[in-house]
Gaussian input, Z-matrix of N, CA and C with variables (Angstrom, degrees):
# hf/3-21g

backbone

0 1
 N
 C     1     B1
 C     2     B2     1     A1
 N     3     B3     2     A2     1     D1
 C     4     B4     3     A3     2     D2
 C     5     B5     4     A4     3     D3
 N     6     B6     5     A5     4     D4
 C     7     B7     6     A6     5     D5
 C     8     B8     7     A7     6     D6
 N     9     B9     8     A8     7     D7
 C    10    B10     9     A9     8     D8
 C    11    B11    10    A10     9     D9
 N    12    B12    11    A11    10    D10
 C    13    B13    12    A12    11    D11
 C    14    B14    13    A13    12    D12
 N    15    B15    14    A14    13    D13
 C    16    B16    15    A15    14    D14
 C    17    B17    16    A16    15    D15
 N    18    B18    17    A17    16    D16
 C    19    B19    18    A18    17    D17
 C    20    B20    19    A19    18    D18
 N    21    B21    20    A20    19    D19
 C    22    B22    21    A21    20    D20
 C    23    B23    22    A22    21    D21
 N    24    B24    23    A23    22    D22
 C    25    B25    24    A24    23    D23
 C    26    B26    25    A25    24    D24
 N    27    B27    26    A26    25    D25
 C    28    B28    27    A27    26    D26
 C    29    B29    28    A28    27    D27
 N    30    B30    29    A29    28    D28
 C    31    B31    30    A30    29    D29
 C    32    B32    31    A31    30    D30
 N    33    B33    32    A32    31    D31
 C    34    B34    33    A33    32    D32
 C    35    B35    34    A34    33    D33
 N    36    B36    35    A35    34    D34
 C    37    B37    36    A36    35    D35
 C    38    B38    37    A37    36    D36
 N    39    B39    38    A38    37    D37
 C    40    B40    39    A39    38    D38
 C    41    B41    40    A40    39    D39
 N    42    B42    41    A41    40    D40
 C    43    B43    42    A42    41    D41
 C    44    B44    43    A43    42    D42
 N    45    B45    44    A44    43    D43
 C    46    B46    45    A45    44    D44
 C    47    B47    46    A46    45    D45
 N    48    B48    47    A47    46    D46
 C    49    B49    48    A48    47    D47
 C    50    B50    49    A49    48    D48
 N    51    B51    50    A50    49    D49
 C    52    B52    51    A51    50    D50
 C    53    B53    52    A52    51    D51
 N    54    B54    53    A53    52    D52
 C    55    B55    54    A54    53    D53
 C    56    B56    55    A55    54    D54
 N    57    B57    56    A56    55    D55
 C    58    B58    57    A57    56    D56
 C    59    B59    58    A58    57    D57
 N    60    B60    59    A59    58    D58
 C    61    B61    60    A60    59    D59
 C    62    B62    61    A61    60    D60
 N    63    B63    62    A62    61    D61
 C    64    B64    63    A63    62    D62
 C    65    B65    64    A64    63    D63
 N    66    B66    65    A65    64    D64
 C    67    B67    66    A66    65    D65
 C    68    B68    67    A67    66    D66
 N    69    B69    68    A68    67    D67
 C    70    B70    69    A69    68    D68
 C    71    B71    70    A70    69    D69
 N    72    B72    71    A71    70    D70
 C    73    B73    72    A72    71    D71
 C    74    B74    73    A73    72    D72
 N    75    B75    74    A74    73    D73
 C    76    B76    75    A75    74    D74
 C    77    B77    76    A76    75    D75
 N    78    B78    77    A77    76    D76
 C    79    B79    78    A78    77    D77
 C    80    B80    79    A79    78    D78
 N    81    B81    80    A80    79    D79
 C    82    B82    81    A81    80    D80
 C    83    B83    82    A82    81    D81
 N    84    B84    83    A83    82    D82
 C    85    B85    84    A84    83    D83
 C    86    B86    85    A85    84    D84
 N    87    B87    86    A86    85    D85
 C    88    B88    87    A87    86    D86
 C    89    B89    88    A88    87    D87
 N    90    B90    89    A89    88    D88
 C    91    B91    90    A90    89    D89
 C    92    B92    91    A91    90    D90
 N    93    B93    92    A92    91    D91
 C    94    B94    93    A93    92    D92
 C    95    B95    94    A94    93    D93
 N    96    B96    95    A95    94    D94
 C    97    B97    96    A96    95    D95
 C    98    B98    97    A97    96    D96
 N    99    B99    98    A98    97    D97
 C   100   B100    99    A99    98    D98
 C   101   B101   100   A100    99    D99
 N   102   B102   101   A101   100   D100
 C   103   B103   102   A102   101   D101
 C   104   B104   103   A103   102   D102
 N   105   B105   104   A104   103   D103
 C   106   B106   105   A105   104   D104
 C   107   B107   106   A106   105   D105
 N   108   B108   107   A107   106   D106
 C   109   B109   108   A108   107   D107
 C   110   B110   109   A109   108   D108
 N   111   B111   110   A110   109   D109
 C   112   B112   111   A111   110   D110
 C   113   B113   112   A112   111   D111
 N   114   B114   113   A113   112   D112
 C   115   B115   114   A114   113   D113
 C   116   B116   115   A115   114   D114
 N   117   B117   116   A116   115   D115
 C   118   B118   117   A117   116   D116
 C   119   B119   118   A118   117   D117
 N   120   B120   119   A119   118   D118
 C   121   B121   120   A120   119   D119
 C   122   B122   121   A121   120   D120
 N   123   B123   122   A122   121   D121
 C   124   B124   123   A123   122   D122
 C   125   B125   124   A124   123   D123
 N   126   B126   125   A125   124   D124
 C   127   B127   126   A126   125   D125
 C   128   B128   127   A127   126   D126
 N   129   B129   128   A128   127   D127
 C   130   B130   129   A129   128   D128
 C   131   B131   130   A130   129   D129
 N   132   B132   131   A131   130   D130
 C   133   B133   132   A132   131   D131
 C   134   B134   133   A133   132   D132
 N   135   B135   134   A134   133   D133
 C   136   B136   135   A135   134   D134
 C   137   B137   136   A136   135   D135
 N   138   B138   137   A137   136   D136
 C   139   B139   138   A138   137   D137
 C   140   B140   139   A139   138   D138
 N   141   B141   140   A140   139   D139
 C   142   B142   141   A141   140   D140
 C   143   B143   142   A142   141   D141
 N   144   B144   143   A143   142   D142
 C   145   B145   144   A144   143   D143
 C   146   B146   145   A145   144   D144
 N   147   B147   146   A146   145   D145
 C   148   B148   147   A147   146   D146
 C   149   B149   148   A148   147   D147
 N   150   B150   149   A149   148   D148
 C   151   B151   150   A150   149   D149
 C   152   B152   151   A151   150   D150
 N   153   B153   152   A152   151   D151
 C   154   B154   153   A153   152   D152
 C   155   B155   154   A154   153   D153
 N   156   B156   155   A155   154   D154
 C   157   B157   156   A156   155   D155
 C   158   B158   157   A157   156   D156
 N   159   B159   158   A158   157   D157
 C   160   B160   159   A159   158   D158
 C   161   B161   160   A160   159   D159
 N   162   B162   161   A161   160   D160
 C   163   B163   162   A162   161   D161
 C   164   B164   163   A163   162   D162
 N   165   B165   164   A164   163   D163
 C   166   B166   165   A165   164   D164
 C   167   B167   166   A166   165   D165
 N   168   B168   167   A167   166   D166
 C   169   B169   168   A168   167   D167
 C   170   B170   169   A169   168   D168
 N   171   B171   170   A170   169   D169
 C   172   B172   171   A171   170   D170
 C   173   B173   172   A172   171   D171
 N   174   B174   173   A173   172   D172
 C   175   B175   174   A174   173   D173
 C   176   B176   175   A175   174   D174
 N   177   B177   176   A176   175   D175
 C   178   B178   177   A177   176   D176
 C   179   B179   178   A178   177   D177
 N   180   B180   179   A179   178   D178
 C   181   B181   180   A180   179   D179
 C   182   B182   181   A181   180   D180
 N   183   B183   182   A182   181   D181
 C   184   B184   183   A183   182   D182
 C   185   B185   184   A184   183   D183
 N   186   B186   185   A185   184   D184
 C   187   B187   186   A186   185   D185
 C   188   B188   187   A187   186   D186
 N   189   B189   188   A188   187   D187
 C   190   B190   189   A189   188   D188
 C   191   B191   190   A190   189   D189
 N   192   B192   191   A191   190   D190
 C   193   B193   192   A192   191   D191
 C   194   B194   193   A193   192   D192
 N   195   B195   194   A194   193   D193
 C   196   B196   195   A195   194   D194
 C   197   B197   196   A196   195   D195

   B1=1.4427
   B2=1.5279
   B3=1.3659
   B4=2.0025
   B5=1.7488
   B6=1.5003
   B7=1.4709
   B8=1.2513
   B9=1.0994
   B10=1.8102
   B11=1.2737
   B12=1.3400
   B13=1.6715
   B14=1.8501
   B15=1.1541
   B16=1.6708
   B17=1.6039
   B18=1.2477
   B19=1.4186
   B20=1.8481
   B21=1.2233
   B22=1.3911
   B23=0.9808
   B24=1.4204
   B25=1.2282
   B26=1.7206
   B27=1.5597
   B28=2.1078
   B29=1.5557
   B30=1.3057
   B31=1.4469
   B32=1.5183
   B33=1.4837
   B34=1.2391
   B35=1.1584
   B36=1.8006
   B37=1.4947
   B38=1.5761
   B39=1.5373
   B40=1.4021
   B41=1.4790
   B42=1.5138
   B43=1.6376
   B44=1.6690
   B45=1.6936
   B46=1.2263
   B47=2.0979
   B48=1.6242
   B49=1.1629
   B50=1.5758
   B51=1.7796
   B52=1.7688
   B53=2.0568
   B54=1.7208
   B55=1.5008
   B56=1.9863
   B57=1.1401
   B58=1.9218
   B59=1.7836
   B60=1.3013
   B61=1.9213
   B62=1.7667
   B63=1.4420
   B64=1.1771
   B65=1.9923
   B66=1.5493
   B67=1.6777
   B68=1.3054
   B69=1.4052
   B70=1.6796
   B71=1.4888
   B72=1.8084
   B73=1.3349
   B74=1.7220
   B75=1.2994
   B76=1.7827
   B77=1.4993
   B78=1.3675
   B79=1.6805
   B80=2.0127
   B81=1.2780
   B82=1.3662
   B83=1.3162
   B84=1.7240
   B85=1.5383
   B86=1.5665
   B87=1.0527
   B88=1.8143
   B89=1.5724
   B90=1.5882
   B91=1.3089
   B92=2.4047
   B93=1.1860
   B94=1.5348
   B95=1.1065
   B96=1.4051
   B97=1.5143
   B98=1.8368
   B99=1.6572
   B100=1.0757
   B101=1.5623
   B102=1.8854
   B103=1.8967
   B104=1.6233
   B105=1.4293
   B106=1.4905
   B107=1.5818
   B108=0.9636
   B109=1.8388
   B110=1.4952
   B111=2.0741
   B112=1.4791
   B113=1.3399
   B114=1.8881
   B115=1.8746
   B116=1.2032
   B117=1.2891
   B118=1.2203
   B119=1.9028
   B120=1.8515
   B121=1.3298
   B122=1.3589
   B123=1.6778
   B124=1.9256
   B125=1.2689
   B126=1.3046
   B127=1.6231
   B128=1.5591
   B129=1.0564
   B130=1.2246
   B131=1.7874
   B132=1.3658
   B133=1.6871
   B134=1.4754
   B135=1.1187
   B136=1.7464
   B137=1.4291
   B138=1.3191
   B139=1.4052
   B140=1.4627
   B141=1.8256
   B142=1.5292
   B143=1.3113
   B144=1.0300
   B145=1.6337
   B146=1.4107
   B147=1.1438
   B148=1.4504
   B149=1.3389
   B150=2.1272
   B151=1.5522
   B152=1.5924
   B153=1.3862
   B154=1.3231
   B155=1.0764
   B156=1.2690
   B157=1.5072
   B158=2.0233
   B159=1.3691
   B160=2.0606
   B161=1.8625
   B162=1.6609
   B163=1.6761
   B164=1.5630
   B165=1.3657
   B166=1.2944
   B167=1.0743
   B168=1.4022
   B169=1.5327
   B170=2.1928
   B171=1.5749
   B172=1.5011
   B173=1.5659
   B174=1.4448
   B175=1.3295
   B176=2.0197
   B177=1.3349
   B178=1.3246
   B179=1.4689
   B180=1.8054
   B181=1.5374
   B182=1.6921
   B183=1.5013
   B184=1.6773
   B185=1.5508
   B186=1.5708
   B187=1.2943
   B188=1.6214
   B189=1.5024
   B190=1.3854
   B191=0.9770
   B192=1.7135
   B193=0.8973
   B194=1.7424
   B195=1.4712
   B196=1.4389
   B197=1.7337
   A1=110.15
   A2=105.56
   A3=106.66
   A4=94.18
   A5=109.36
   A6=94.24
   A7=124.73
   A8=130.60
   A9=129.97
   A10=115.89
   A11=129.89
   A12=144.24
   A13=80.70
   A14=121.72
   A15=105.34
   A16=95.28
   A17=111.03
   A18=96.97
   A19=124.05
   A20=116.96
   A21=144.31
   A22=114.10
   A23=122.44
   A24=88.53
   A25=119.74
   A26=94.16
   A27=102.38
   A28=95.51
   A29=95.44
   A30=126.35
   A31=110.22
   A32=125.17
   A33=116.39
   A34=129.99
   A35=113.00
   A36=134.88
   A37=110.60
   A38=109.03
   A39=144.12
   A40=98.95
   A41=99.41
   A42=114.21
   A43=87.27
   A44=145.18
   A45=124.74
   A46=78.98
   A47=115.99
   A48=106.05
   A49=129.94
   A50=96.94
   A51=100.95
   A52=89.99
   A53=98.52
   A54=105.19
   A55=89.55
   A56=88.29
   A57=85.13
   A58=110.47
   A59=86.09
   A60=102.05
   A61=109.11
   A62=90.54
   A63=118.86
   A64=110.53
   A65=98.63
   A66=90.99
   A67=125.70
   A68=106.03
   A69=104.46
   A70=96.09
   A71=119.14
   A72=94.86
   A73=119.62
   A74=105.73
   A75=107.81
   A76=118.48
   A77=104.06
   A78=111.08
   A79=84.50
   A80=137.05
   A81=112.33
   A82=116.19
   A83=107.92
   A84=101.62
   A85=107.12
   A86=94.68
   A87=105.50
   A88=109.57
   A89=102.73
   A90=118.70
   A91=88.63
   A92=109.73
   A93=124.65
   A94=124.64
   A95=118.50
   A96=103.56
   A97=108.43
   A98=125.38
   A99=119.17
   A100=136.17
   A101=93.47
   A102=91.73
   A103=111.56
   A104=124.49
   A105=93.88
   A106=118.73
   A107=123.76
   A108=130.25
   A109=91.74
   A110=129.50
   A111=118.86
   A112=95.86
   A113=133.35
   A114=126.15
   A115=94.08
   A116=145.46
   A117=134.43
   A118=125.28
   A119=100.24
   A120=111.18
   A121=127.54
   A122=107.35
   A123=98.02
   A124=92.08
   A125=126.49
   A126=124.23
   A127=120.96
   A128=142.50
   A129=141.91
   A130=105.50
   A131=105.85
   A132=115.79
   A133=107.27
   A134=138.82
   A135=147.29
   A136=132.95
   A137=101.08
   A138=112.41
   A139=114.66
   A140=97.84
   A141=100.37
   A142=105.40
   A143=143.03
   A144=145.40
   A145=104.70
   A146=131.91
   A147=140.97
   A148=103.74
   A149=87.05
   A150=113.27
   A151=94.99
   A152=114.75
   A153=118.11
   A154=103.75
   A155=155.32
   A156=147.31
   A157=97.80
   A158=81.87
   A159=81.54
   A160=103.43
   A161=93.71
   A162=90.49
   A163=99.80
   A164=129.70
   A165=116.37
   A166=145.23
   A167=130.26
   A168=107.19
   A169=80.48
   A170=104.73
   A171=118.50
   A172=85.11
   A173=101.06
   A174=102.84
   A175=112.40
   A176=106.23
   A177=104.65
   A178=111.89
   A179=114.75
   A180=118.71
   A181=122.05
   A182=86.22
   A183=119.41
   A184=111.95
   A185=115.92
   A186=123.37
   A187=111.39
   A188=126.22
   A189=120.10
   A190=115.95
   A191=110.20
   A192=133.04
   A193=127.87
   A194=113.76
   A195=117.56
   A196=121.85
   D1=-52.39
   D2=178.32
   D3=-48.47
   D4=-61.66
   D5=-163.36
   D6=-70.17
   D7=10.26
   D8=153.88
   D9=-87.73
   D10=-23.42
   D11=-174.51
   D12=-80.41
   D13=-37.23
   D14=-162.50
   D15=-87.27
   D16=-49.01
   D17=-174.81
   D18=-76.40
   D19=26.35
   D20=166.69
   D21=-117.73
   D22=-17.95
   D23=164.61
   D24=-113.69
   D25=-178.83
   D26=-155.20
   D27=-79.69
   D28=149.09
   D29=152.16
   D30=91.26
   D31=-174.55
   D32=163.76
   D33=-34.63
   D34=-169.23
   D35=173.61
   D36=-63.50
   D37=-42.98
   D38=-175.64
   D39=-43.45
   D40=-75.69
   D41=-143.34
   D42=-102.96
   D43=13.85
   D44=-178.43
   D45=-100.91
   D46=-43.03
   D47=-176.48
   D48=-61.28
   D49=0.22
   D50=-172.88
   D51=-88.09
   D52=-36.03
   D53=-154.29
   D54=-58.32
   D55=-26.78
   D56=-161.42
   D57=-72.96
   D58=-43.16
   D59=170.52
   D60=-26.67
   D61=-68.14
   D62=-171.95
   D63=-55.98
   D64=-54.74
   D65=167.06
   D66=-52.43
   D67=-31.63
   D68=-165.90
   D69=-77.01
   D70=-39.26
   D71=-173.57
   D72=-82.44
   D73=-6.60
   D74=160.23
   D75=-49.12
   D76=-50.97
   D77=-162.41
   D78=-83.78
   D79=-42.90
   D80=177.46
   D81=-45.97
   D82=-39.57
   D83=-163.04
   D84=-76.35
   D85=-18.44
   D86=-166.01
   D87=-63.07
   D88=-36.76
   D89=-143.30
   D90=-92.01
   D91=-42.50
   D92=165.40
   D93=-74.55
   D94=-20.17
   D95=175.01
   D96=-109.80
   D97=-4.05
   D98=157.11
   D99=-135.24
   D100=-30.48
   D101=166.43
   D102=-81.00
   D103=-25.42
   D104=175.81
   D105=-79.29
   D106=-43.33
   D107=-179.92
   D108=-42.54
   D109=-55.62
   D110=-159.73
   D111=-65.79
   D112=-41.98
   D113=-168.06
   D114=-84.50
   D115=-12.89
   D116=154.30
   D117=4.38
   D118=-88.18
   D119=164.45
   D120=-48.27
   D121=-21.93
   D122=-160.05
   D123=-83.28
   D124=-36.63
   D125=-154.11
   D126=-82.51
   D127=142.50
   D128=-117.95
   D129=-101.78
   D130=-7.47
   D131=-155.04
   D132=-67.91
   D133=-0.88
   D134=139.23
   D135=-61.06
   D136=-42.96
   D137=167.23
   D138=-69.89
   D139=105.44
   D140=-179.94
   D141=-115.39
   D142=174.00
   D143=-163.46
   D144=-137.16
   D145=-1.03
   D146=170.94
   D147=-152.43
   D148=132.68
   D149=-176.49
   D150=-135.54
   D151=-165.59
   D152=178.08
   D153=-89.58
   D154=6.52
   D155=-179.40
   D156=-132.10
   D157=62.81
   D158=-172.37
   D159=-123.85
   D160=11.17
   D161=169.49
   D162=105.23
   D163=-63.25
   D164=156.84
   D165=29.38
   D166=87.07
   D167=-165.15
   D168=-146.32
   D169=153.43
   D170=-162.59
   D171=-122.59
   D172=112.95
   D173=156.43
   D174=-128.50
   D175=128.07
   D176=-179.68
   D177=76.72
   D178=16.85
   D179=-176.65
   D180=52.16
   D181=25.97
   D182=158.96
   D183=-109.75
   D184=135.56
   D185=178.05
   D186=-82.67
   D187=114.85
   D188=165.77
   D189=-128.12
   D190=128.93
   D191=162.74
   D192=-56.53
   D193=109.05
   D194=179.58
   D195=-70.72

C-alpha cells in the first residue's frame, strides 16, 4: 500500500517525502482532533471497578475482602 501512495505521488525523492510528511501529519491531526474525542465515550477506559469505598479493608498489609 505505502508503495503505490509513493509511486503516485508527484515529483522527486525530495518533494514526494515532503508530500508524505505532510499526509501523515493530516491523518495524526485528523485522527486527535475528531475520531479519538467521537470513540472517546464507547471505550471502556473509565469504567473502573475499584474505588476507595469498594469494601477494602488492609489488615497485616494484606488486602481483605469483607
Amino acid at each position: 500500500m505505502y508503495g503505490w501512495i509513493w509511486r503516485h505521488l508527484p515529483g522527486n525523492a525530495w518533494v514526494r517525502a515532503a508530500i508524505s510528511l505532510l499526509m501523515i501529519l493530516a491523518a495524526v491531526y485528523l485522527l486527535f482532533q475528531y475520531i479519538f474525542p467521537w470513540a472517546e465515550p464507547l471505550l471502556p477506559f473509565n469504567d473502573v471497578t475499584v474505588d476507595n469505598n469498594s469494601g477494602l479493608g488492609a489488615v497485616g498489609g494484606v488486602a481483605v475482602v469483607r
